[in-house]
C-alpha positions in Angstrom: 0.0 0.0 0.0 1.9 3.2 -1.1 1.6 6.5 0.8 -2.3 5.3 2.1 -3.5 9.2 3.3 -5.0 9.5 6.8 -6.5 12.2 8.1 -4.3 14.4 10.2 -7.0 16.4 11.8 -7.0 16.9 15.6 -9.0 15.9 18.2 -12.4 16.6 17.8 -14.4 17.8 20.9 -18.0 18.7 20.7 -19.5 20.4 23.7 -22.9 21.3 24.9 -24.4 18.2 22.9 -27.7 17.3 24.4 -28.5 13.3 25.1 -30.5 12.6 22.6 -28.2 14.0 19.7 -24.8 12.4 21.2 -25.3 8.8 18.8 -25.7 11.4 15.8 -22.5 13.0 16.9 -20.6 10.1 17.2 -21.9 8.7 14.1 -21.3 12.1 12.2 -17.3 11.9 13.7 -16.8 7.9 12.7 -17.7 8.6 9.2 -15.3 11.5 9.4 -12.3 9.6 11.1 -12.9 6.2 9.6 -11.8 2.9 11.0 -9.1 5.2 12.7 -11.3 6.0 15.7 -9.4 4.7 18.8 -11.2 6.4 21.5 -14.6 7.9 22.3 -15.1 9.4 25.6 -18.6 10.9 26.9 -18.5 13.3 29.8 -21.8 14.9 31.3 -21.6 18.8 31.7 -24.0 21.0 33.4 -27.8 21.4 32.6 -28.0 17.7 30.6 -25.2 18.3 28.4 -22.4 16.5 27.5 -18.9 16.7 25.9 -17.8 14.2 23.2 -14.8 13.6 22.3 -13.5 11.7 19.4 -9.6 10.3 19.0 -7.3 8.3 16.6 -4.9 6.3 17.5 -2.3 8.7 16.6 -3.9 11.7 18.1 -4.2 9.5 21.7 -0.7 8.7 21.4 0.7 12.2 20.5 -1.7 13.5 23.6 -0.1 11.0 26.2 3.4 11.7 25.2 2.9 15.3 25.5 1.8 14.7 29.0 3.7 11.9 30.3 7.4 12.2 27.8 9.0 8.4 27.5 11.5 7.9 30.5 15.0 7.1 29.3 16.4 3.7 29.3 17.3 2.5 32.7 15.8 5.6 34.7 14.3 3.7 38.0 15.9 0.6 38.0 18.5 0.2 41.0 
């Protein structure tokens, strides 16, 4: 498979969706991200609204090393 093009797009996070409308969200961002998806996380906000966000793989992966940057080899072993 030469070159296969994914997406590069960012993390998408929708806020203020009511209930009813979240499995149209998530539907709307699987067709946009493809079999990439990796995570979907649902958080309730205030007044019956929620957050949804959508991640790749890559975009997960990029997020966690950002926030938690690979120890060197050897660091904590005695």
């Amino acid at each position: 498979m030469p070159d296969e093009e994914r997406p590069t797009g960012t993390i998408e996070k929708i806020d203020g969706i009511p209930l009813y409308l979240i499995p149209k969200t998530i539907a709307e961002q699987i067709k946009k991200k493809g079999d990439a998806v990796f995570q979907i996380l649902v958080v309730r906000k205030f007044h019956h609204r929620y957050s949804v966000n959508v991640e790749t793989f890559d975009e997960h992966a990029a997020r966690v090393n950002q926030a938690e940057p690979a120890k060197n080899e050897g660091d904590g072993h005695a």
